[in-house]
Structures are given as structure tokens and as C-alpha cells.
N, C-alpha and C positions, 0 to 999 in steps of 0.2 A: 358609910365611908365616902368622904368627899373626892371632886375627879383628880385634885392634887394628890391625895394617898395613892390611888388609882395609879396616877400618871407616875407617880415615886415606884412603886414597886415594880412596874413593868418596864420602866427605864432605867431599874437595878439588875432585872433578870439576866438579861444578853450578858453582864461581869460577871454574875453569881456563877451563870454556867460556863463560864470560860474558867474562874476559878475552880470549879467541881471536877471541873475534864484533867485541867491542869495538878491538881490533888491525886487523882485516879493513875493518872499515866506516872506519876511520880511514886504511889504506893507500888505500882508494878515493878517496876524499879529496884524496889526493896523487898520486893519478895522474892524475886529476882538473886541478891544475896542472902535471904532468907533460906534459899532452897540450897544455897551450896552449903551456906553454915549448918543446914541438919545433914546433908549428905557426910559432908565434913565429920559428922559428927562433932563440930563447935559452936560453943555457944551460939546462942540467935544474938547477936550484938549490935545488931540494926534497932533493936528496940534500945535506943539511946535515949540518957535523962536531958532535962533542957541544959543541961555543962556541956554534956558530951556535942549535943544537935550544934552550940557555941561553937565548940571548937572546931565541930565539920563545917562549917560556915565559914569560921577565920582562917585555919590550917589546914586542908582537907587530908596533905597528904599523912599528916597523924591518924587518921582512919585507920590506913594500911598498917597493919602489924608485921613485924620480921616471920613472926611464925605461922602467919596466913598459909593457904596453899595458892598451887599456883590460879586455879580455878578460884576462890576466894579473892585475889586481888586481882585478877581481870573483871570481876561481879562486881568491886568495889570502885576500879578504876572505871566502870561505865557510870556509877551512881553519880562518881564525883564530877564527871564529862561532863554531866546532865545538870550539875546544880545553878550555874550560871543561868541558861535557856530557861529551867525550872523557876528561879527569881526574878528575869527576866518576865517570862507569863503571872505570874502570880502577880508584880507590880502592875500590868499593863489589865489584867481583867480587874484592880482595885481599881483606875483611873476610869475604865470603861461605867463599874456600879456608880461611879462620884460624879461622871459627866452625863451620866444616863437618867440616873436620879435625880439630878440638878434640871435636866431638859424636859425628863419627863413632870417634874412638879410642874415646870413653867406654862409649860402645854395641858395640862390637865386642869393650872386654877385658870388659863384664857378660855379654855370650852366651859369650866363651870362657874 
């Protein structure tokens, strides 16, 4: 492996792991409403298809259902608080892997 692969993957890590963290703290999140929807006794609905993940993305407040409870749609209104900050870190750790990777090649083919 040459110092540029080298210098590429260690100046992707520092994004990787901001995106992992940011991943993690976001599945909490949804287990979060995960745990009131079995309390609830309803459905798990957090496990959403790529339509549904759509439409939390464009409309969030179509998530919330009329027949939530009340505890289901404070679980849901936290999820939705979050997703802004949530794509927010997500864009910002992909910029960090592309400038990271970019600096770390640069530096890795000048040392070898």
C-alpha cells in the first residue's frame, strides 16, 4: 500500500467517525419511539420503507398520526426536532471524509 492510500484512509477516518457517532445518536432516537410503539402496544413504524423515510424528510409532520398517543407523538416530535441537526452532521462529517482524503492523499504522495 502506497503513503497516498495510507494518507487517503486516515484523512477519511476523523468523517467516518463523525458520521458513525452521528448514525448512533440518531438510531437512539428511534428506539426511543421504538419503545413507546411496543409499550403502546403499536405497530413499530419507525422501521419506515425508502417512501415513507421520503416523506419524513419532505413533510415530517405526516409522521404524527391522529391516533398516536400522547407519549407516541412527543417520541415522534423529538425524532422530528432532531432531523435538521441530524442532516446537518451527516453533510458536515461527508465534507470532513472529502477534505480529509483529499489532504491526506496530498501529504501521503509528498512523504512518498
Amino acid at each position: 500500500m502506497s503513503y497516498g492510500e495510507i494518507g487517503f484512509l486516515l484523512g477519511a477516518l476523523p468523517g467516518m467517525g463523525l458520521i458513525l457517532r452521528n448514525m448512533r445518536q440518531g438510531r437512539s432516537l428511534q428506539k426511543r419511539v421504538e419503545a413507546v410503539a411496543w409499550k403502546d402496544h403499536d405497530w413499530n413504524d419507525t422501521q419506515l420503507s425508502h417512501e415513507q423515510q421520503l416523506r419524513l424528510m419532505t413533510n415530517p409532520q405526516r409522521y404524527i398520526d391522529s391516533d398516536d398517543s400522547p407519549e407516541m407523538v412527543e417520541a415522534k416530535k423529538q425524532l422530528i426536532a432532531a432531523l435538521p441537526a441530524f442532516w446537518w452532521r451527516h453533510w458536515t462529517g461527508g465534507a470532513v471524509v472529502f477534505a480529509g482524503a483529499i489532504t491526506g492523499t496530498v501529504i501521503g504522495n509528498s512523504i512518498g
